[in-house]
C-alpha positions in Angstrom: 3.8 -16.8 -3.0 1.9 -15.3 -0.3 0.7 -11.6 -0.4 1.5 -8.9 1.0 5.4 -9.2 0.5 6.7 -7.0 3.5 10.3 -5.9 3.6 11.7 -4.1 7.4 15.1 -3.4 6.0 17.6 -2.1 3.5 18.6 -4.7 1.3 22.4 -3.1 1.2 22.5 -1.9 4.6 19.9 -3.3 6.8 18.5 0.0 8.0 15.5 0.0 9.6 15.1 3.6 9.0 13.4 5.1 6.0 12.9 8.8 4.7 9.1 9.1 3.7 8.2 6.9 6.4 9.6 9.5 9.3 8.7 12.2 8.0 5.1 10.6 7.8 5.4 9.7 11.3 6.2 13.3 12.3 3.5 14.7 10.3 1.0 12.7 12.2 2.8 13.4 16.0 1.9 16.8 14.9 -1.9 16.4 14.0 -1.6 16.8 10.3 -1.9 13.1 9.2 -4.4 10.3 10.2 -3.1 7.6 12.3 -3.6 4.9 9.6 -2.1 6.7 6.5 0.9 5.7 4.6 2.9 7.5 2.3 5.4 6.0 0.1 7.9 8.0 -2.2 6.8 5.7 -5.2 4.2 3.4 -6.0 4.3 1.3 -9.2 1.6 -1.4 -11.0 2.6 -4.3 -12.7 -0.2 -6.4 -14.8 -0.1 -9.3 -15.2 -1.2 -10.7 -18.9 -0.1 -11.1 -22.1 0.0 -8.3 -24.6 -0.1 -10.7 -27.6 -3.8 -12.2 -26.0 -6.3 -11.5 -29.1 -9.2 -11.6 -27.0 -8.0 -8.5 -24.6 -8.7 -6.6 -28.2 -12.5 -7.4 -27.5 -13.9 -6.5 -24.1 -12.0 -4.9 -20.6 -11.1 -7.9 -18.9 -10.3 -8.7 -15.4 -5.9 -9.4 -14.4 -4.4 -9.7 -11.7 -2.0 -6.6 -10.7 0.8 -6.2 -8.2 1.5 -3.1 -6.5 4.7 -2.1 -5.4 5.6 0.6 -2.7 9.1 2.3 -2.3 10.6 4.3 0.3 14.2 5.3 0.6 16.8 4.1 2.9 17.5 7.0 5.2 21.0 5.0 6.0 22.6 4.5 2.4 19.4 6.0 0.1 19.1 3.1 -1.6 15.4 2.8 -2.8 14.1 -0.6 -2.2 10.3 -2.1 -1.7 8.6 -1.9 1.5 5.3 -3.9 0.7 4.2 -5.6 -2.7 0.2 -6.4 -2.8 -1.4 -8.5 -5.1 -4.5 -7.1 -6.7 -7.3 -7.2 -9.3 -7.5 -5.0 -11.7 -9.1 -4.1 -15.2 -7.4 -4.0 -18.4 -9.8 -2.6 -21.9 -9.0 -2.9 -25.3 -7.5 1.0 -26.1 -4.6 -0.2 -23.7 -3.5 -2.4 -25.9 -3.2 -0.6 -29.0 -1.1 2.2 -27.2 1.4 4.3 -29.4 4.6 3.9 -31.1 7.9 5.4 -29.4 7.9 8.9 -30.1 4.6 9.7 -30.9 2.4 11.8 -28.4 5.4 13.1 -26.5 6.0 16.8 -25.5 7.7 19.2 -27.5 10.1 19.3 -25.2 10.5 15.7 -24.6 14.2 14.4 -25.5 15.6 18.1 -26.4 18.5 19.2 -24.5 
């Protein structure tokens, strides 16, 4: 697969048009953006490695990552990708060991 993975339309209703991205553009007809920024509503990372790998317990180690940026469909409001890059990034050992469900979470976490 070849990176970066672009996408120009709504999956579910082929729109074109998308929220963050207008109102991006309008921000920068009026001076208050550079020309070359982008702004998506979400951005997610996804390593890729295995969890299980004993040696990521020893040193930070180099994975590759992949980066996914959203914007909403101004159409339908479906949120879908716009571009997925491929990256490098660095994983160390406290990672791993991470907590348990429910531990570390606000007091107010889950009440309600």
């Amino acid at each position: 697969m070849e990176f970066p993975l672009k996408f120009d339309c709504c999956p579910v209703c082929g729109s074109q048009s998308r929220v963050i991205e207008m109102e991006t553009k309008g921000e920068i007809e009026k001076g208050n953006l550079s020309e070359e920024v982008k702004i998506p509503v979400l951005i997610t990372q996804t390593k890729i490695f295995d969890p299980s790998d004993k040696k990521l317990l020893l040193a930070k180690r180099q994975i590759p990552v992949i980066m996914g940026f959203f914007d909403v469909c101004a159409n339908c409001g479906t949120l879908y990708a716009v571009e997925l890059q491929k990256g490098i990034g660095v994983i160390e050992p406290h990672i791993i060991k991470g907590t348990l469900p429910g531990q570390n979470t606000p007091p107010f976490f889950g009440s309600g």
